[in-house]
C-alpha positions as CSV (number, residue, x, y, z in Angstrom):
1,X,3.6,-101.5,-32.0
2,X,6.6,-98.8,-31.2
3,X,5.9,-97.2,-28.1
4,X,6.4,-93.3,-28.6
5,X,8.8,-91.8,-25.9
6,X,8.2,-88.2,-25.3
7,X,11.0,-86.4,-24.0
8,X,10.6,-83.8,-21.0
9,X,11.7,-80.0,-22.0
10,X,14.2,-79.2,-19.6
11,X,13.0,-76.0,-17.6
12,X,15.3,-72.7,-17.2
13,X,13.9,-69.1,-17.5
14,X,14.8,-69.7,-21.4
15,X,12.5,-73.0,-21.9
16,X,9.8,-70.6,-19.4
17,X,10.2,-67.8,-22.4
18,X,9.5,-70.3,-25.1
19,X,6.5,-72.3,-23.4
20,X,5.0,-69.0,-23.0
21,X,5.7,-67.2,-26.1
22,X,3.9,-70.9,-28.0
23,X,1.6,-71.1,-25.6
24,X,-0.7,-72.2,-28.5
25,X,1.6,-75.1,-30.2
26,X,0.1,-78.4,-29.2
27,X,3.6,-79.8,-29.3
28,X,5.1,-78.1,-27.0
29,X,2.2,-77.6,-24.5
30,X,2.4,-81.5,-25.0
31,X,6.1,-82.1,-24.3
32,X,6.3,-79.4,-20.8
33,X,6.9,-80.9,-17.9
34,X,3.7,-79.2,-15.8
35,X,5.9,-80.9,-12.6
36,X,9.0,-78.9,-13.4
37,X,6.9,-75.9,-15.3
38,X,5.1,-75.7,-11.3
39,X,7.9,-76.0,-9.4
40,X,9.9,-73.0,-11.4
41,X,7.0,-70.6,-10.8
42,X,7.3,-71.6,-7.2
43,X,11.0,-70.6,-6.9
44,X,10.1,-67.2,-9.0
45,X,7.1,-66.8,-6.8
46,X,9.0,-67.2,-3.9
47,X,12.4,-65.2,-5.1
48,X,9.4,-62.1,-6.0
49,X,7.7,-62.4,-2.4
50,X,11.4,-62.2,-0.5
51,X,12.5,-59.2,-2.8
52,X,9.2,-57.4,-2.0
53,X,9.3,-58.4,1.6
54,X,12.7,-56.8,1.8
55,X,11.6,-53.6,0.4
56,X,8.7,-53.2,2.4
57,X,10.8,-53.9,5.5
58,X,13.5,-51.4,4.3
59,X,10.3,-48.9,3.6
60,X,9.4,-49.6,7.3
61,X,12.5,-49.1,8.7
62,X,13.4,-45.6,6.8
63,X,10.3,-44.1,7.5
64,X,10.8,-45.1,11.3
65,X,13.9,-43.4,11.2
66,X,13.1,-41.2,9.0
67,X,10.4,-39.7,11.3
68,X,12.7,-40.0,14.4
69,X,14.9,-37.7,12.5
70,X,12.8,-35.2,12.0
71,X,11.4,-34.8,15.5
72,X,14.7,-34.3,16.3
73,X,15.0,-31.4,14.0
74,X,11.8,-29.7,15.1
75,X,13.1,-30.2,18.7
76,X,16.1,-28.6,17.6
77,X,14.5,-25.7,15.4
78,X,11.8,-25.0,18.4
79,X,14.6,-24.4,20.6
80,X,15.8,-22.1,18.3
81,X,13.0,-20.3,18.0
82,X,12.7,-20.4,21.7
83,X,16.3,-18.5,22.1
84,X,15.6,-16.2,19.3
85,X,12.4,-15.5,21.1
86,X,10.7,-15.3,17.8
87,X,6.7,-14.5,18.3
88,X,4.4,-17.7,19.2
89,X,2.5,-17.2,16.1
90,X,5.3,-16.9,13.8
91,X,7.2,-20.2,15.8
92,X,4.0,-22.1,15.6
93,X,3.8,-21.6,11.9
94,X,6.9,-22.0,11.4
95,X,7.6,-25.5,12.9
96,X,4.5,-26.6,11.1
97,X,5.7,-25.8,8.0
98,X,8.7,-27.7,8.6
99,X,7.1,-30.7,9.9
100,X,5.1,-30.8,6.2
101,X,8.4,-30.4,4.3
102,X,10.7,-33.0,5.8
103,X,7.5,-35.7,6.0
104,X,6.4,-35.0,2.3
105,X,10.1,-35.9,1.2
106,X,10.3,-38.6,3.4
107,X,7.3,-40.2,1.9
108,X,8.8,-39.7,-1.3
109,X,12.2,-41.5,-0.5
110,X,9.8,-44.4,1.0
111,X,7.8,-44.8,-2.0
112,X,11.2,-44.7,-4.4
113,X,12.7,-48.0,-1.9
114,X,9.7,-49.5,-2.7
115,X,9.8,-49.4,-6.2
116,X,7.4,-46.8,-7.5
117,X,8.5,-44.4,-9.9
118,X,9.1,-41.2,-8.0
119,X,9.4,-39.0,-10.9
120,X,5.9,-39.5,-12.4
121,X,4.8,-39.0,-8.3
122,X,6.5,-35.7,-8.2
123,X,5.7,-34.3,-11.7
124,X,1.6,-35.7,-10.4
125,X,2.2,-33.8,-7.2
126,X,3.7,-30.4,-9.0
127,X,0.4,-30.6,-11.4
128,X,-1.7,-31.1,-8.6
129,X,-0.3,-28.1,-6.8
130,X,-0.5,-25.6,-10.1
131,X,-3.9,-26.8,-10.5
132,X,-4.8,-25.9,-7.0
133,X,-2.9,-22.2,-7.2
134,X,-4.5,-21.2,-9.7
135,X,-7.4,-21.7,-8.5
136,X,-6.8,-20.0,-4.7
137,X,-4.4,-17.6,-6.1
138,X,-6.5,-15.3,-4.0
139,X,-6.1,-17.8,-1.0
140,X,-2.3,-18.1,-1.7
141,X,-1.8,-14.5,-1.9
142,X,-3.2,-13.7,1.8
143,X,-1.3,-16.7,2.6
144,X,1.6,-15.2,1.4
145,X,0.9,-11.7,3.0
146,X,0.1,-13.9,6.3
147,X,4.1,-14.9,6.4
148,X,5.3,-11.5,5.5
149,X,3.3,-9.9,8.4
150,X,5.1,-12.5,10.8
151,X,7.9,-12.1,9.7
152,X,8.7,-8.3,9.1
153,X,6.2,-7.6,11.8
154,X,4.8,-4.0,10.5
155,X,2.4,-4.3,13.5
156,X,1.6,-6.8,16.4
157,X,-1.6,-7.8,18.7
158,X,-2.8,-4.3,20.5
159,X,-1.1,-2.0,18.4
160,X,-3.8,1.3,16.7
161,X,-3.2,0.7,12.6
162,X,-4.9,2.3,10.0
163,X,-4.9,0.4,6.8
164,X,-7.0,-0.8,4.1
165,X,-9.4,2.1,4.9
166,X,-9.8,0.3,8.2
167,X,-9.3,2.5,11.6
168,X,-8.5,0.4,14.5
169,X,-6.6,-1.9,17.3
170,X,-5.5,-5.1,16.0
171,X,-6.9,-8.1,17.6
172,X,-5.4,-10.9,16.1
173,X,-3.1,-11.6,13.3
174,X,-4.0,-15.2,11.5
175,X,-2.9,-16.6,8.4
176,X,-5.0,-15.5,5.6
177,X,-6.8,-12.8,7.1
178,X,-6.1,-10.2,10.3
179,X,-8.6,-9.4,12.8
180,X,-9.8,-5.5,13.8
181,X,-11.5,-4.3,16.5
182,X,-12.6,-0.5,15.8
183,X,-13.1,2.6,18.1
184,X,-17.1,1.6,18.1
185,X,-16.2,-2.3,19.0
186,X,-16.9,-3.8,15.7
187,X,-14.8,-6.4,14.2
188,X,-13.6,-6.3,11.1
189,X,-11.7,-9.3,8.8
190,X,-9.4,-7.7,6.8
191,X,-7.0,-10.3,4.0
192,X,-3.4,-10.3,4.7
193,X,-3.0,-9.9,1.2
194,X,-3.7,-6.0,0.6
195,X,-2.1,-6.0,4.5
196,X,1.3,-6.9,3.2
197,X,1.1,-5.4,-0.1
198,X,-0.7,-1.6,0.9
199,X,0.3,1.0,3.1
200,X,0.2,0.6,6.7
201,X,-0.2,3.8,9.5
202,X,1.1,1.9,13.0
203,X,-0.1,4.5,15.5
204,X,1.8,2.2,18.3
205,X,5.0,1.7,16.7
206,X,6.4,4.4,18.1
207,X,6.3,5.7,22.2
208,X,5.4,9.1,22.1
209,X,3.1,10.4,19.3
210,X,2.5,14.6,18.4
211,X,-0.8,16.5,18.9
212,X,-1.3,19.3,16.3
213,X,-4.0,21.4,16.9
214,X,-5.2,24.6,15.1
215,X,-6.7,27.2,17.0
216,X,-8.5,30.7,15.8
217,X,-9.0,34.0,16.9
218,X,-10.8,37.1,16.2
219,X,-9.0,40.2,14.0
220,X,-8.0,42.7,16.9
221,X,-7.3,39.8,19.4
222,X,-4.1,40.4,21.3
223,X,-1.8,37.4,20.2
224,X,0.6,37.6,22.3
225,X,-2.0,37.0,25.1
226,X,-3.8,34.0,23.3
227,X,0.1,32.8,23.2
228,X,0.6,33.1,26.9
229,X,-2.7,31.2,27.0
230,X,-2.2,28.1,25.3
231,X,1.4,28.1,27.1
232,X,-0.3,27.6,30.2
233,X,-2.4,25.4,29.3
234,X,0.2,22.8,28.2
235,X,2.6,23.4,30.9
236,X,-0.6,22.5,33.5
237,X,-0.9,19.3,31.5
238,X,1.2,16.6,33.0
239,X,0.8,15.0,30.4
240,X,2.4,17.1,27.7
241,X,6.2,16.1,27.8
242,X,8.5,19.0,28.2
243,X,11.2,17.3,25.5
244,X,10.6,18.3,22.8
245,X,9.1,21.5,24.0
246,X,5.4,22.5,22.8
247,X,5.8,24.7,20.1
248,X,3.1,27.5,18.9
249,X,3.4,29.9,16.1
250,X,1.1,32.1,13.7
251,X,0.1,30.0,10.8
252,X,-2.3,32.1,9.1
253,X,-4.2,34.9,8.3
254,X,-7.8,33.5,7.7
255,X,-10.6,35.6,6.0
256,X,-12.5,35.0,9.3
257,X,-9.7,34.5,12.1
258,X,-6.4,34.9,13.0
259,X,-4.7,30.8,13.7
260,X,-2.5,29.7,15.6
261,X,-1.1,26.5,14.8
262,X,0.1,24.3,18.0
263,X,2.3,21.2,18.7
264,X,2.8,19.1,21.7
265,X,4.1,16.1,22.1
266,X,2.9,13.1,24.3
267,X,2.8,9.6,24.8
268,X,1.3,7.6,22.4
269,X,-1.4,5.9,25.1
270,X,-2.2,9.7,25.9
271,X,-2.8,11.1,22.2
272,X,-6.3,11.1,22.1
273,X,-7.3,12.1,25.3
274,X,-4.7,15.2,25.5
275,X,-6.4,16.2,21.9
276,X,-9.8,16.2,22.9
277,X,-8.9,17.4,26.6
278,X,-7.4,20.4,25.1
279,X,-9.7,21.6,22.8
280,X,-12.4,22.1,25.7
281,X,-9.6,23.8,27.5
282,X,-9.3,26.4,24.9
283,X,-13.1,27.3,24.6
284,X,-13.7,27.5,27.8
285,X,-10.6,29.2,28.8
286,X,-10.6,32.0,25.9
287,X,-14.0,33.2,26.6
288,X,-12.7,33.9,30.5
289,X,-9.4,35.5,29.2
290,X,-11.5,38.4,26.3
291,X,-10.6,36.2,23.6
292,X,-13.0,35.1,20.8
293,X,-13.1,32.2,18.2
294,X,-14.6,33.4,15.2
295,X,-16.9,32.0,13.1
296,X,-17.5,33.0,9.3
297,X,-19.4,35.7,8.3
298,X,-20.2,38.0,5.8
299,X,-20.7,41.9,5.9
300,X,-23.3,43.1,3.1
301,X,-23.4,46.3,2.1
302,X,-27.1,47.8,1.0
303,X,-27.0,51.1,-1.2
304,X,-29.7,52.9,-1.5
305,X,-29.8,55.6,-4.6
């Protein structure tokens, strides 16, 4: 009886292709050499394991560096901030934002050593964050108008601001909102979106602030005296800066009264209390010097026929 001799299909990635592409021919399942088929998976397995191993240890070593790096360049930008003397608030949120920055695109260039598709990561990503601003567009906004008030700085902690219908001294300034505290000490949580965006009065801005006041007199008052009055009255006022001078003048001829418009300028600390000060000098004060404030009235006439 002839013996059959099967010969052994000599393995390369070629005779791999074609043991797997007729996976189901008897003959040539029959005719592999399993010995040979194991031992080149091995090599392949092996070749796949030290390819991967040097990307992951690449991965490892650019993100140490990578991180390295950029505390480096926060060290560097603090500094910066630190000579420009740039507002704690502002520098704080500042550096954080660059800290997010430089780690998102260092976790990008990681994942492209690796072997992962950045593009499709990114373009994920983008979607992501358009998903997410629409829906806090509100939240994004007094984000926004958060910056803009740090960085343009239309008012600061302490300063008197009326805006957004609000009336009072700033307490703190934080990201998506800013914090009041009113004349009657209630707090109020205004968004930094309207803040940034609306129109802003900044009582504080400035160092000296003017008092305008509008006092009236009775018809057949002497003016000149009332004048002399009110002159006095500011000059005994420390308060009352002599530069620019106080200035008082007729404004107009009332149905009732006879006023005198008057303006004085002080500092802005002192505003308030040289108003209301001044206005209980005046009524107490006219009614020792013959002069009279007026009130409206009306004369009626009764014919009788």
């Amino acid at each position: 009886m002839e013996e059959k001799v099967v010969e052994s299909v000599s393995l390369d990635s070629t005779a791999v292709d074609s043991i797997v592409a007729n996976v189901t021919n008897p003959e040539v399942i029959a005719n592999a050499d399993y010995t040979a088929l194991l031992s080149f998976a091995w090599e392949k397995g092996v070749d796949m394991l030290m390819s991967l191993g040097t990307r992951i240890l690449l991965a490892v070593v650019i993100f140490v560096v990578g991180r390295w790096i950029i505390n480096r360049l926060k060290n560097v930008f603090a500094k910066m901030l630190v000579k420009r003397e740039v507002e704690v608030s502002l520098a704080s949120f500042l550096k954080s934002l660059v800290n997010v920055v430089l780690t998102f695109f260092l976790i990008v260039t990681v994942i492209g050593v690796l072997g992962i598709e950045t593009s499709s990561f990114v373009a994920l990503f983008a979607s992501a964050g358009v998903a997410i601003g629409m829906a806090l567009s509100g939240t994004l906004q007094n984000f926004a108008g958060g910056v803009m008030i740090l960085l343009f700085k239309p008012f600061k902690v302490g300063d008197f601001v009326e805006a957004q219908g609000v009336i009072g001294t700033i307490k703190e300034i934080q990201i998506f909102n800013t914090i009041f505290n009113t004349l009657d000490n209630k707090v109020i949580v205004v968004p930094n979106g309207g803040l940034s965006t609306g129109i802003v009065t900044n009582y504080s801005k400035e160092e000296t602030r003017r008092v305008d006041w509008v006092f009236s007199m009775a018809y057949g008052d002497d003016y000149d005296k009332a004048k002399s009055v009110i002159e006095g009255l500011l000059a005994e006022d420390k308060r009352v800066l002599r530069d620019p001078a106080p200035f008082i003048a007729l404004n107009a001829l009332n149905s009732s009264s006879v006023d005198l418009v008057v303006r004085a300028w002080v500092s802005s600390a002192d505003y308030w209390d040289v108003f209301f000060s001044m206005n209980e000098k005046i009524y107490k004060t006219f009614a020792k010097q013959g002069l009279h404030i007026p009130f409206p009235q009306m004369d009626v006439h009764v014919h009788q026929k």
